[in-house]
Short mmCIF file of the C-alpha atoms (twelve columns), coordinates in Angstrom:
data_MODEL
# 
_entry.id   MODEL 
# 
loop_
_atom_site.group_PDB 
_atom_site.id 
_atom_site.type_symbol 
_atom_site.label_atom_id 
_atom_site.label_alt_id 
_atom_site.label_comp_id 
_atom_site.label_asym_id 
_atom_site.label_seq_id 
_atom_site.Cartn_x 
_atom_site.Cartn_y 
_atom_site.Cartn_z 
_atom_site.pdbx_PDB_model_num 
ATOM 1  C CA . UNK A 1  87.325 185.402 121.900 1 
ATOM 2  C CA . UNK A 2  85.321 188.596 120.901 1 
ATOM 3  C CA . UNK A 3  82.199 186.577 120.653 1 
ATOM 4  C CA . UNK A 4  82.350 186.358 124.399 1 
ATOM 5  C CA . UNK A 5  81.440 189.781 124.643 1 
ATOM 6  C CA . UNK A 6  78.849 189.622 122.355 1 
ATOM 7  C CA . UNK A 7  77.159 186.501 124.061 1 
ATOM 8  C CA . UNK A 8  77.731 188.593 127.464 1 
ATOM 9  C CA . UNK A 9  75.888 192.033 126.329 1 
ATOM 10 C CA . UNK A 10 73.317 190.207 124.446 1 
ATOM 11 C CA . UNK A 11 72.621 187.962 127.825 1 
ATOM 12 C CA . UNK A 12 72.962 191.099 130.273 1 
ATOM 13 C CA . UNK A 13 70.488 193.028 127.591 1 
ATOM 14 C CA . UNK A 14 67.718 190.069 127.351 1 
ATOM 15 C CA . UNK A 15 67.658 189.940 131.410 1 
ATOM 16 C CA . UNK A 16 66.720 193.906 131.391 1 
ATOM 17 C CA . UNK A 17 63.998 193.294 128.536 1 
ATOM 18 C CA . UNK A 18 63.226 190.727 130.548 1 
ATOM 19 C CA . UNK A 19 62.145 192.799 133.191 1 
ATOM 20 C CA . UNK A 20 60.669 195.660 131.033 1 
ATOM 21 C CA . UNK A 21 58.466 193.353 129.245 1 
ATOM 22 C CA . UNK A 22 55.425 192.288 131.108 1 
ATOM 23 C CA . UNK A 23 53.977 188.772 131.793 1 
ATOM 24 C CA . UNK A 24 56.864 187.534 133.907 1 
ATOM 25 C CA . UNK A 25 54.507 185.055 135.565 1 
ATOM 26 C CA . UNK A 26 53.494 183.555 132.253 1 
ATOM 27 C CA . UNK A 27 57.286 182.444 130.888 1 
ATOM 28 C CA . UNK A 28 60.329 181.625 132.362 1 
ATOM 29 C CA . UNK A 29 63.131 184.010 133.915 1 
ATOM 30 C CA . UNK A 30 65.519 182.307 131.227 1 
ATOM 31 C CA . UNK A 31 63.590 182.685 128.332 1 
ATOM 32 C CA . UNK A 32 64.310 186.367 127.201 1 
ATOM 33 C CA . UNK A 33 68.266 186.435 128.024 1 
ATOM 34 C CA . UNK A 34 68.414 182.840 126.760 1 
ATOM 35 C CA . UNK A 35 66.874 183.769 123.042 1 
ATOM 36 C CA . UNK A 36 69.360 187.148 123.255 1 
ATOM 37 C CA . UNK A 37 72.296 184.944 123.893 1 
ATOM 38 C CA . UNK A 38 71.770 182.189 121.334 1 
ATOM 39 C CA . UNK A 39 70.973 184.540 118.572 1 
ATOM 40 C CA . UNK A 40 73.696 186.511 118.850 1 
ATOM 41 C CA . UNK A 41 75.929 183.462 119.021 1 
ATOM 42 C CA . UNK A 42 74.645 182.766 115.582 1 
ATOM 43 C CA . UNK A 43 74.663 186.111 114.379 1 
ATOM 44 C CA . UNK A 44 78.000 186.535 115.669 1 
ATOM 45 C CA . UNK A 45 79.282 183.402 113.082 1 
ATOM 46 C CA . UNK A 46 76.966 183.821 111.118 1 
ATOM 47 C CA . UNK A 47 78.461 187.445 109.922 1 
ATOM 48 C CA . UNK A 48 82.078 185.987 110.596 1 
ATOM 49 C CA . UNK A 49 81.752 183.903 108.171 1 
ATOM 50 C CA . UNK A 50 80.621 186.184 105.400 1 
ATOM 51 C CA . UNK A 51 83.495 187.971 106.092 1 
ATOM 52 C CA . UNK A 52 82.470 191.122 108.075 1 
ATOM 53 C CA . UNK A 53 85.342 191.713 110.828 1 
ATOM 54 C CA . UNK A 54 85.800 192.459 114.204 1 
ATOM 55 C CA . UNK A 55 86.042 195.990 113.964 1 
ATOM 56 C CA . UNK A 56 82.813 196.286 111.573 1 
ATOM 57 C CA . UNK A 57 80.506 198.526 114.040 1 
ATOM 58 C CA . UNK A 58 77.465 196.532 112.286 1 
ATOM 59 C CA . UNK A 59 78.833 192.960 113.454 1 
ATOM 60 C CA . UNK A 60 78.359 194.113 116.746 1 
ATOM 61 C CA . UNK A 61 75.065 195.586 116.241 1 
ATOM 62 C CA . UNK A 62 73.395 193.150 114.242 1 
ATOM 63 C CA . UNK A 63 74.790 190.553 117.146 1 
ATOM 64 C CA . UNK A 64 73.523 192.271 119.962 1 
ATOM 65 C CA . UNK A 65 70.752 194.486 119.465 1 
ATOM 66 C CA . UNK A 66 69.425 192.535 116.396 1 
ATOM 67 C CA . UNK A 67 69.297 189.212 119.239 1 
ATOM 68 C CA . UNK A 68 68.241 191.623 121.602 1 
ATOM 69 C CA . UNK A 69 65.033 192.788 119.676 1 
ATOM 70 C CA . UNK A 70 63.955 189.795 118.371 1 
ATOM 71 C CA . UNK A 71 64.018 187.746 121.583 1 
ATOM 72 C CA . UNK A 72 61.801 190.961 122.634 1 
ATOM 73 C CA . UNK A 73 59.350 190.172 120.095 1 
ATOM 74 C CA . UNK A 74 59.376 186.668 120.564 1 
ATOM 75 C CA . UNK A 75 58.920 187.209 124.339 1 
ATOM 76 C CA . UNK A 76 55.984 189.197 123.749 1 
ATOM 77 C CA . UNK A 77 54.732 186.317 121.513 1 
ATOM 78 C CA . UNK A 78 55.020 183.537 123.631 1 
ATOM 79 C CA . UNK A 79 53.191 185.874 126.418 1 
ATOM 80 C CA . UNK A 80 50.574 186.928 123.971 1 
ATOM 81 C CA . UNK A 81 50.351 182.709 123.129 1 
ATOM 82 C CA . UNK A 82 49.944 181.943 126.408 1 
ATOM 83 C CA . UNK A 83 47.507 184.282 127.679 1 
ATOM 84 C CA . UNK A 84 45.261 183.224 124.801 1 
ATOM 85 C CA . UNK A 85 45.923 179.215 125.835 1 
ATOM 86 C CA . UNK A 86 45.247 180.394 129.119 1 
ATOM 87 C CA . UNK A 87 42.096 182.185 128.158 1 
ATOM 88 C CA . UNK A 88 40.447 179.332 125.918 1 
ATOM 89 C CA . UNK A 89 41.332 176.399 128.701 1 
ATOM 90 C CA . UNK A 90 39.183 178.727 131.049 1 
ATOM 91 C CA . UNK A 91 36.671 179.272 128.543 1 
ATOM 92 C CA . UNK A 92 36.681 175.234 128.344 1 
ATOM 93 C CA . UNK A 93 36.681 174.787 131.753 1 
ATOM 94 C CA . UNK A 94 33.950 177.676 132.502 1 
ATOM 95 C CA . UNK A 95 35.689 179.814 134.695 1 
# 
């Protein structure tokens, strides 16, 4: 049942970098929260099942704020991909 609360703060986190992270027209309003939340679902087990417990401060960090920050970067990646798709089909197109 604890990894409810994980899959909850890493969801609620990835909607705010969501909306700190520019290039909201260029992805999905899912995408951020969606990466958070599925990461930390497999952090979560993952970290379980090495044995690290509930009441390990670094199970709850590494599920969270590790999912948190790396659907950040990957955010920023898929806007950084998609500007540059953007910016070639232009390019192609000669506008």
């Amino acid at each position: 049942m604890y990894i409810l609360l994980a899959l909850v703060g890493a969801c609620a986190l990835g909607i705010a970098v969501h909306f700190l992270i520019g290039g909201r027209d260029l992805r999905g309003v899912a995408v951020t929260p969606a990466i958070a939340t599925a990461l930390a679902g497999l952090v979560y087990t993952g970290m379980q099942w090495l044995g690290v417990g509930e009441d390990s401060i670094w199970l709850w960090l590494a599920s969270i704020l590790g999912s948190v920050a790396v659907a950040a970067a990957l955010t920023v990646g898929i806007v950084a991909s998609r500007r540059r798709s953007d910016a070639s089909a232009k390019a192609a197109l000669g506008i």
